[in-house]
C-alpha positions in Angstrom: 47.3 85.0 88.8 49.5 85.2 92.1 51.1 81.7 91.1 52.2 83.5 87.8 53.5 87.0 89.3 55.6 85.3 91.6 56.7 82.6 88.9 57.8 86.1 87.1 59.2 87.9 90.2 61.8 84.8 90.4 62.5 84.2 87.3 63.7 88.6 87.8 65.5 88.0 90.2 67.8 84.5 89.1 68.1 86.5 86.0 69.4 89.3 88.7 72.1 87.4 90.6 73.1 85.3 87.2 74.5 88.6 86.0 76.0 89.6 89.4 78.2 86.5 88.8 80.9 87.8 86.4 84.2 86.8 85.9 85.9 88.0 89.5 83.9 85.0 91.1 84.6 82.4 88.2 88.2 83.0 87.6 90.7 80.3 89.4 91.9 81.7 92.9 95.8 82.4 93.1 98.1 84.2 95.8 100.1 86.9 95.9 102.9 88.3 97.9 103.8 91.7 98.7 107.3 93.3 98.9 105.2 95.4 101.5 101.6 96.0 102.2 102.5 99.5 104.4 104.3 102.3 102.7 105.7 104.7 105.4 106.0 108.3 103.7 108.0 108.8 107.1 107.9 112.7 107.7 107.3 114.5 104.5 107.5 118.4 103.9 104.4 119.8 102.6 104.0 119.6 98.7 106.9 116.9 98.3 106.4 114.1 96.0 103.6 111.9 97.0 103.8 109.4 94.9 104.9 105.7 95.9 104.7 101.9 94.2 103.3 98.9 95.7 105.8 95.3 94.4 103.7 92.3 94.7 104.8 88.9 92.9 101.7 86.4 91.7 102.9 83.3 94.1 100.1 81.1 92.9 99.4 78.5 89.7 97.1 81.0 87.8 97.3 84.4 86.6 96.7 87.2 89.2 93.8 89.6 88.4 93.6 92.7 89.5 89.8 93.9 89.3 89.4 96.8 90.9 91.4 99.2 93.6 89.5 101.5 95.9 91.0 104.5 97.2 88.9 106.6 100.2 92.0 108.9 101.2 93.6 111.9 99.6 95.2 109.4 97.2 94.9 108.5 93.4 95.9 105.2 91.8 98.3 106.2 89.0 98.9 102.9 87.6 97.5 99.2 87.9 97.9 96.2 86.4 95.6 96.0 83.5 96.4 92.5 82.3 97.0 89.4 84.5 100.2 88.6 85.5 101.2 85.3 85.1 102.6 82.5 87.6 105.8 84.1 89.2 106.0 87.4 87.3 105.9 90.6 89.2 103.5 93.9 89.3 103.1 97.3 90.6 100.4 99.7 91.9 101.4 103.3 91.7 99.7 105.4 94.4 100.0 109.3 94.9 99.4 110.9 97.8 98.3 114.2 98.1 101.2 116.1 100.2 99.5 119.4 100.1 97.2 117.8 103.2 99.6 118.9 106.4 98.9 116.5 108.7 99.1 112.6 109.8 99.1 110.0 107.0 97.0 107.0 107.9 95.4 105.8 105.1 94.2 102.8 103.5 93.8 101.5 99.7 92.0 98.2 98.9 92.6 96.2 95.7 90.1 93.3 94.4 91.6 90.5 93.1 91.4 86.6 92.5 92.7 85.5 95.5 90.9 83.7 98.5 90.2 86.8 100.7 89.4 88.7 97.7 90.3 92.2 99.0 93.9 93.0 99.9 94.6 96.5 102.2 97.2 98.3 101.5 97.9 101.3 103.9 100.1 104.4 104.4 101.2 106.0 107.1 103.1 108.9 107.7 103.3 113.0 108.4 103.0 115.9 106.1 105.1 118.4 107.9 104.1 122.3 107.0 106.7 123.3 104.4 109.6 125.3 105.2 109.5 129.6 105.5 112.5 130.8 103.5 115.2 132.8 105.9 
């Protein structure tokens, strides 16, 4: 009776990690290259527009995947690639910050993709001055 529980308890868990395993860990690794990984909003006056573009080219032999992009600042991703972008075509990520925030900028954005490393940072950095008092 043991024998059979833990015959079933594996046979769980294999089932378990098999579909763990989806396509970001089977699709063929590639590299990209980006125009910048640090947008610097410089000094910004409160409420200005927040929102900025990441460039990157795919640099490698198969199509670049962006899976996922992860966002734990005072930030939404407008836009992302949703289809892959092929051997030596170009894409963007569309970020918004949120300039009501008066204060430093130092943030950070990860993206998921098919690459070696798997994750890619992409910061920003910067000052949200507070906004002007009309004279």
């Amino acid at each position: 009776m043991k024998n059979l529980l833990l015959i079933f308890l594996f046979t769980g868990l294999v089932s378990t990690s098999m579909q763990a395993q989806d396509s970001t860990t089977l699709d063929p690794m590639t590299t990209v290259e980006f125009e910048t990984s640090t947008i610097d909003y410089g000094k910004v006056e409160k409420g200005s527009d927040g929102v900025r573009t990441f460039t990157f080219k795919n640099t490698g032999e198969n199509p670049l995947k962006i899976y996922k992009i992860y966002s734990s600042c005072s930030c939404d991703i407008l836009s992302k690639p949703e289809e892959p972008i092929a051997q030596g075509m170009t894409g963007e990520i569309v970020v918004k910050y949120d300039t009501k925030k008066v204060g430093p900028i130092v943030k950070t954005i990860t993206a998921y993709a098919n690459i070696e490393k798997k994750l890619i940072p992409l910061r920003l950095k910067g000052e949200v001055l507070p906004a002007k008092e009309e004279e």
